[in-house]
C-alpha positions as CSV (number, residue, x, y, z in Angstrom):
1,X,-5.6,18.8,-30.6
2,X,-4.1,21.8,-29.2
3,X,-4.0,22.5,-25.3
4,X,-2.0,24.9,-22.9
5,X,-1.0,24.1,-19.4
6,X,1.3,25.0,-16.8
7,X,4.4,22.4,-16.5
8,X,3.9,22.2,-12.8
9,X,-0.1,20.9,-13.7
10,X,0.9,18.4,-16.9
11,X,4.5,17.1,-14.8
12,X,1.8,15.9,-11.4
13,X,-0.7,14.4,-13.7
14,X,1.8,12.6,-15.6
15,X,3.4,11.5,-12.4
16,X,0.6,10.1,-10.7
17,X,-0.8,8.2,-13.7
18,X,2.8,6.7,-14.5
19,X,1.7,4.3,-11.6
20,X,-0.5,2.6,-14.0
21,X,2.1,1.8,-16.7
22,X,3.6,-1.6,-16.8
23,X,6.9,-2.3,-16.9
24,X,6.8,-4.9,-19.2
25,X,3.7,-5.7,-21.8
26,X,3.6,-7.0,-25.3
27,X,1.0,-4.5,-26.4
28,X,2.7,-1.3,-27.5
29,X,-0.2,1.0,-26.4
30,X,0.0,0.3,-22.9
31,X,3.3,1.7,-22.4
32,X,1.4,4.9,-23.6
33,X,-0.3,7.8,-21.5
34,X,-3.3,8.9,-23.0
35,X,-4.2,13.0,-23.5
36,X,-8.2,13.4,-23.7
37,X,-8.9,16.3,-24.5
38,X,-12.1,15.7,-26.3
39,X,-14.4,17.2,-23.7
40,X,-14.7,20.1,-21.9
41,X,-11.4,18.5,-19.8
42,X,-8.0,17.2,-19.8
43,X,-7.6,13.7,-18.9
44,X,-4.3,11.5,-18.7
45,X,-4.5,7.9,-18.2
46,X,-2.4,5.1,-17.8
47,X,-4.0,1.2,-18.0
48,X,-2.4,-1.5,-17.3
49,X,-5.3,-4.1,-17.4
50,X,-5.2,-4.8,-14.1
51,X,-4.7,-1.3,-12.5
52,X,-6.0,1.9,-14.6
53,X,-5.8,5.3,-13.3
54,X,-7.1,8.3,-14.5
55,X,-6.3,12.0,-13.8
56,X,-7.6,15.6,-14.8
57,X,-5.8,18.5,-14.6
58,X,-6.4,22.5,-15.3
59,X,-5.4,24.1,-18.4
60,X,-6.6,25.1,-21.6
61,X,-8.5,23.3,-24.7
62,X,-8.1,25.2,-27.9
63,X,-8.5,22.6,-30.0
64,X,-10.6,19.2,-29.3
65,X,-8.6,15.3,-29.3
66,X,-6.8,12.8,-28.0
67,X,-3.7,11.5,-28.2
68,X,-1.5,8.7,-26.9
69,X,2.3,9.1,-26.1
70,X,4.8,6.7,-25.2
71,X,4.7,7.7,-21.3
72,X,8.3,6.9,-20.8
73,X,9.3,9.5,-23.2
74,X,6.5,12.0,-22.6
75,X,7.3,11.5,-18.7
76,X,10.8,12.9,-19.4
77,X,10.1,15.3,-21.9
78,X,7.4,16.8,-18.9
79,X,10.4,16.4,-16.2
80,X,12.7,18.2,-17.9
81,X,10.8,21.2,-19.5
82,X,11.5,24.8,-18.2
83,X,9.4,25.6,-15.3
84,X,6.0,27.5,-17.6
85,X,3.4,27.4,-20.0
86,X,3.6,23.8,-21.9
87,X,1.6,23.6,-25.0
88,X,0.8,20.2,-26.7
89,X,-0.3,20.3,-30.5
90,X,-1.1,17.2,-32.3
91,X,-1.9,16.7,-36.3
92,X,-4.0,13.8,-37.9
93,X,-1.0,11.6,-38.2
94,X,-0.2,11.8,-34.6
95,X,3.3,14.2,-34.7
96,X,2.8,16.1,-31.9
97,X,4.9,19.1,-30.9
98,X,5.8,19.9,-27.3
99,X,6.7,23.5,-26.5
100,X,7.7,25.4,-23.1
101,X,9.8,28.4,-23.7
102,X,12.6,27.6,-26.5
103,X,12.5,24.3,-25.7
104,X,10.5,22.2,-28.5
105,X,10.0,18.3,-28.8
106,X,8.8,16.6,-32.2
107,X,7.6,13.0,-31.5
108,X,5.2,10.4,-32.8
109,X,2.0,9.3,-30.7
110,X,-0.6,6.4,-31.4
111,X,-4.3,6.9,-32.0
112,X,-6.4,7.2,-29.3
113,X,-8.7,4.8,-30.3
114,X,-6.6,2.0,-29.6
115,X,-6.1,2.8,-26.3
116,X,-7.7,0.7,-23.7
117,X,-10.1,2.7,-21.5
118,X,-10.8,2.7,-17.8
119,X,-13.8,-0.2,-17.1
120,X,-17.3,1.5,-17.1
121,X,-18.2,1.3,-13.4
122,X,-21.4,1.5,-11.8
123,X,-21.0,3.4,-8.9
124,X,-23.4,3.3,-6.8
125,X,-23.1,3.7,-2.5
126,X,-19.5,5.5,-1.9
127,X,-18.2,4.1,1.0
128,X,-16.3,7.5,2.3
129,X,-13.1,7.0,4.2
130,X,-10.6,10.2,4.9
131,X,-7.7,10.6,2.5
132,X,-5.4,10.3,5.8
133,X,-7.5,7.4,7.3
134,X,-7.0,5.0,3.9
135,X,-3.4,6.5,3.8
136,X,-2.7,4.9,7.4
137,X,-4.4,2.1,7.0
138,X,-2.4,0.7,4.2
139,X,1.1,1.8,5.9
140,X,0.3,0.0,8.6
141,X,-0.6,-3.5,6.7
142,X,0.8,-3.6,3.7
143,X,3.9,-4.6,5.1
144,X,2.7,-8.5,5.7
145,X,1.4,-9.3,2.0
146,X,3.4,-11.7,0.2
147,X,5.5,-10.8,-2.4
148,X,5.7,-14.1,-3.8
149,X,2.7,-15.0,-6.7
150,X,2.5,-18.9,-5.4
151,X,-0.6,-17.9,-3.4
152,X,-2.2,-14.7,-5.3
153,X,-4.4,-14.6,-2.4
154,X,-1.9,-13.6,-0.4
155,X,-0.8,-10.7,-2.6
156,X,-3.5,-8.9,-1.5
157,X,-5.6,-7.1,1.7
158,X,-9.0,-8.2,2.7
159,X,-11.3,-4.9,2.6
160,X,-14.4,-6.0,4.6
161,X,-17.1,-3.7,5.3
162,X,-19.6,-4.4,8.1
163,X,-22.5,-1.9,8.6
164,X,-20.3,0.9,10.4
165,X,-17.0,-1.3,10.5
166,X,-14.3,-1.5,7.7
167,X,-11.8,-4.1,8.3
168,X,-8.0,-4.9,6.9
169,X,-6.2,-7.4,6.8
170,X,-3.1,-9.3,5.0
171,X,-0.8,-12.0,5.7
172,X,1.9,-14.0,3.9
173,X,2.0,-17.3,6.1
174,X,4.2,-16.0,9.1
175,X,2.1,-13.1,10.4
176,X,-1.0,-11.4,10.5
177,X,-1.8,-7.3,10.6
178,X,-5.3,-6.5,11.4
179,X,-7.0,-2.8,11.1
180,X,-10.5,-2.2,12.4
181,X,-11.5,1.4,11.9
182,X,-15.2,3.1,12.5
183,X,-16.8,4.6,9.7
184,X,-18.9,7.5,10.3
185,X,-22.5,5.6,8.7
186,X,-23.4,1.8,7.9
187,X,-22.8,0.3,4.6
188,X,-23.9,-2.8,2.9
189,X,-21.8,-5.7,3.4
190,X,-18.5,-6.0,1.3
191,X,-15.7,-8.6,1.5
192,X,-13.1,-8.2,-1.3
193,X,-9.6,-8.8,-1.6
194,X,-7.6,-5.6,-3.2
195,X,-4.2,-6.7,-5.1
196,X,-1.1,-5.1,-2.8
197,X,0.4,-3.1,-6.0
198,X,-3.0,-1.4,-6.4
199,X,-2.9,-0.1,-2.5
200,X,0.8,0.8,-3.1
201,X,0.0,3.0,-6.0
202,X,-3.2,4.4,-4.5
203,X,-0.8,5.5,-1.5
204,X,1.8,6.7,-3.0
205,X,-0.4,9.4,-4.7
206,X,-3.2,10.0,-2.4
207,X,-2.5,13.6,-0.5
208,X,-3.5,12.3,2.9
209,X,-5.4,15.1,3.7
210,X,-7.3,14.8,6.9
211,X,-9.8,16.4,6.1
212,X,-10.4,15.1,2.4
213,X,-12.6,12.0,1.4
214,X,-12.0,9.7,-1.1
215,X,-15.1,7.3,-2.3
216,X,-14.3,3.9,-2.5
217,X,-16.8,1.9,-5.0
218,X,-17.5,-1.9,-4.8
219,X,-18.5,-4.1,-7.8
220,X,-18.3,-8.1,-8.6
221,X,-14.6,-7.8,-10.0
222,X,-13.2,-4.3,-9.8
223,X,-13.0,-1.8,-6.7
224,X,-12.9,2.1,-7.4
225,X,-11.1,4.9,-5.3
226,X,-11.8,8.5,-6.3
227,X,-10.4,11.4,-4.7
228,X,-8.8,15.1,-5.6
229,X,-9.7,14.8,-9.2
230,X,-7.8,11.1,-9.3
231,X,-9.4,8.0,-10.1
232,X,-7.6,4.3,-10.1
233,X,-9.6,1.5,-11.0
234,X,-8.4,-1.8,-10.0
235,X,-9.6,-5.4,-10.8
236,X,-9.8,-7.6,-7.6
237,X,-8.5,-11.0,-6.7
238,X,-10.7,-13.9,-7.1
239,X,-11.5,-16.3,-4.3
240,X,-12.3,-17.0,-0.7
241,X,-10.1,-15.3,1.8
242,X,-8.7,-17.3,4.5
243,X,-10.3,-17.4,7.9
244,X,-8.8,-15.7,10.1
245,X,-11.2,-16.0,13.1
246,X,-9.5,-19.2,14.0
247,X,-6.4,-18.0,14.2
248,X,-7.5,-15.2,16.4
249,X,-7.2,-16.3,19.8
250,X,-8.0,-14.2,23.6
251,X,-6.4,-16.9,25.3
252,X,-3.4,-16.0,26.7
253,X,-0.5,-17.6,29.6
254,X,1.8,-14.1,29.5
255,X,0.9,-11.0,29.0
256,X,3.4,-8.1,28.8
257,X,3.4,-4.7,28.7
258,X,6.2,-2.7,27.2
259,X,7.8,0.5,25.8
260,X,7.4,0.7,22.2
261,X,10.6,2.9,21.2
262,X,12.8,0.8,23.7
263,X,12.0,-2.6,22.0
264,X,11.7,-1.3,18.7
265,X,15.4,0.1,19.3
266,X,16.4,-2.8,21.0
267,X,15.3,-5.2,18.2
268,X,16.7,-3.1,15.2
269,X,20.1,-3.0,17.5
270,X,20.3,-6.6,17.5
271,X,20.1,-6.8,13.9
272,X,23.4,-4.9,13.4
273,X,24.7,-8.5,13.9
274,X,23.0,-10.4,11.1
275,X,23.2,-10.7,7.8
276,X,21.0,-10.1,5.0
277,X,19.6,-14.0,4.2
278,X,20.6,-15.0,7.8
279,X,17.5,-16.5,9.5
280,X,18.7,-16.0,13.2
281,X,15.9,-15.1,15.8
282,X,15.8,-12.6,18.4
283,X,15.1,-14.3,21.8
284,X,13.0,-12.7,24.6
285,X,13.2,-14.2,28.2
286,X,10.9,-13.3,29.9
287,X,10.9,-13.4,33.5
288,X,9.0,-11.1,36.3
289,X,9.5,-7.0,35.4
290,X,11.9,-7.9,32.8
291,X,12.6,-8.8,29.3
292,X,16.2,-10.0,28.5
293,X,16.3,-9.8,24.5
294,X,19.1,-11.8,23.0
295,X,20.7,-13.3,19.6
296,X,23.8,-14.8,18.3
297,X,25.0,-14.7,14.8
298,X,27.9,-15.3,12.9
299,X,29.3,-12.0,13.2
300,X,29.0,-12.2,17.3
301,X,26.3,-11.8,20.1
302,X,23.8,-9.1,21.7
303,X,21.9,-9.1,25.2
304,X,19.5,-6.2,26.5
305,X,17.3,-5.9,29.3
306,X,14.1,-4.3,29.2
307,X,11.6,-3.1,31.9
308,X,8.0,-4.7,31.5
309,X,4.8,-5.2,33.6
310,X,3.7,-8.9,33.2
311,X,1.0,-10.6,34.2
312,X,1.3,-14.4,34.2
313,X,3.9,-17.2,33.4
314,X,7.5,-17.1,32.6
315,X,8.4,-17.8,28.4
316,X,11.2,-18.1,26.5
317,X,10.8,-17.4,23.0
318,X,12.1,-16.9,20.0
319,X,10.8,-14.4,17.0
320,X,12.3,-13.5,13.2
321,X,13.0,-9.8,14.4
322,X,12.3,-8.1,10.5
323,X,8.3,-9.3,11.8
324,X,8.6,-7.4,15.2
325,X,10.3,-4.3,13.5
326,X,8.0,-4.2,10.9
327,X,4.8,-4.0,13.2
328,X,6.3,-1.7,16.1
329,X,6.7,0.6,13.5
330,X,3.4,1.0,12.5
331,X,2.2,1.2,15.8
332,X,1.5,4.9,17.0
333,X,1.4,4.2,21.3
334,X,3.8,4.8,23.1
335,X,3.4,1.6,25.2
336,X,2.5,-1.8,23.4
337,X,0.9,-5.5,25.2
338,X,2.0,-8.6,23.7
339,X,0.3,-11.2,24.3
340,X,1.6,-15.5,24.0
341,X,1.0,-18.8,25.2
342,X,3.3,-21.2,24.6
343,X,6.9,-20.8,22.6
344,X,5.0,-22.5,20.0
345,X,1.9,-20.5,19.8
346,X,1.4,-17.4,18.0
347,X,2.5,-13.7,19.7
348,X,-0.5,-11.1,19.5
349,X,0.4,-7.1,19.8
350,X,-2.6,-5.7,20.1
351,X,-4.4,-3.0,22.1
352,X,-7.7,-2.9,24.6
353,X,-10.2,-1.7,21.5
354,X,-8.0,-4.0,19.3
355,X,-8.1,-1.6,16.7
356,X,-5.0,-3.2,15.5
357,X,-3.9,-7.0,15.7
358,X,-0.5,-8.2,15.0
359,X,0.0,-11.9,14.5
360,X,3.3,-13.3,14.5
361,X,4.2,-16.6,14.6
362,X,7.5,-18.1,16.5
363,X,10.4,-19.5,15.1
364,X,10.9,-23.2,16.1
365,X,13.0,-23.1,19.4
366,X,15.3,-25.7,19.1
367,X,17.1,-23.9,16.1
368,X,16.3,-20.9,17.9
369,X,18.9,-21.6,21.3
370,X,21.3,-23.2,19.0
């Protein structure tokens, strides 16, 4: 194999396949990224078994193969190359010689062969979502997945797809985060659950363009996103997601309307005063106009008043604060409505179209005043 490419080409398609390595595997060739240049193409691809993404990039083919190259190595070779023309040449027993400029690398690949391709998918409907769109979406969920494999359902998001409707959602046993977005035609009916490190990865290197599509491709056991010349194949997590609908509640006894900066600040303020590990809540009070925000630690005590508009009762409440940071943040208005019941009962953000929904339950009140 022989091919020619620019450093700035090879060093982006080695950097957005890396995503697929794993860290830690007992078979050798998975720590590899595979060169295909057997077609009319160039391919790299990492595959972890789980997650497998594939990339092509431009350059030139002057002589037909594949190869497979420890990626760690390779990766740093790539990064540290002079910035121009990279050529790649490869024998029958694997040496392959990397060249930019003076600079010249001698290592030992593996046989292509061995390597562990992408899963043939059928693909047939694309479900088309804007590279910016699926970009948001995730940001503004991924947050509330577990990180903890005790429930694997929990490690991932619920992709639902209802005629013209996509919904998101995750959760990890103390909050919810919701996404409904329109899609610009109707689709068959999908309900899958996406692992969280596949959505992670598939951010990280998606461009966000606005104006940019990528496909997204349902089957039994894997889900599919293609876009700028990228593809990541992902196996999906078996079972019944929870339901949610019951959890989701319009009843309401307070309903508050608020700035989103000033509690955001006000909350992240508070939490100058507690440790990492200390489970101390951030209390609202919330009487007519106002919202007095209060929490004692350790290391001392913080009050802040806030204007709101409220419609109905009085509540005193009590919230883990990371949960209200993380969703304010994530939320573009400027003004936000919470909405609660009882200091025992679940806190909803959510706005009029409820194109978001944040669930977040209370912390026990007792502890809380102590």
């Amino acid at each position: 194999m022989k091919i020619i490419c620019s450093k700035t080409n090879l060093l982006h398609g080695v950097n957005i396949v890396s995503k697929a390595v794993p860290s830690r595997t007992t078979m050798a060739i998975l720590e590899c990224i595979l060169i295909d240049a057997s077609t009319n193409e160039i391919k790299l691809t990492a595959n972890d078994m789980e997650l497998g993404i594939e990339t092509r990039i431009e350059g030139t083919i002057e002589e037909r193969g594949v190869i497979a190259l420890d990626a760690k190595i390779f990766s740093e070779i790539v990064r540290k190359l002079p910035d121009n023309e990279v050529t790649i040449i490869t024998d029958n027993n694997f040496k392959t010689i990397i060249t930019c400029e003076k600079a010249k690398f001698n290592i030992i690949g593996k046989s292509g062969d061995d390597f562990s391709y992408l899963p043939y998918i059928e693909k047939n409907q694309p479900v088309l979502l804007s590279q910016f769109t699926l970009k948001e979406v995730i940001r503004q969920t991924i947050f509330s997945i577990s990180d903890s494999d005790n429930n694997k359902l929990m490690t991932g998001e619920l992709f639902e797809i209802t005629e013209n409707q996509l919904k998101v959602v995750s959760l990890d046993g103390h909050r919810i985060s919701i996404r409904n977005i329109d899609l610009k035609e109707a689709y068959d009916h999908y309900k899958v659950i996406v692992p969280g490190k596949t959505l992670q990865e598939v951010s990280k290197i998606l461009p966000g363009d606005l104006n940019e599509y990528v496909s997204i491709f349902f089957t039994e056991n894997h889900i599919v996103f293609e876009f700028a010349n990228t593809t990541v194949v992902s196996r999906l997590i078996e079972g019944e997601y929870f339901k949610i609908e019951q959890m989701l509640s319009s009843d309401y006894e307070t309903k508050i309307k608020i700035n989103k900066r000033e509690l955001l600040d006000c909350i992240d303020r508070a939490t100058l005063l507690v440790k990492e590990g200390d489970k101390k809540p951030i209390i609202m009070n919330v009487t007519d106009e106002n919202m007095e925000l209060k929490i004692n630690s350790f290391i001392g005590s913080m009050n802040e008043d806030i204007d709101i508009q409220k419609d109905g009762k009085d509540i005193l409440i009590g919230f883990n604060p990371k949960f209200f940071i993380d969703a304010l943040r994530v939320i573009d208005e400027e003004e936000v409505t919470l909405y609660m019941v009882n200091p025992k009962a679940p806190c909803f953000i959510k706005d009029d179209n409820e194109t978001f929904i944040y669930l977040i339950l209370p912390v026990n009140f007792n502890a809380a005043s102590n």
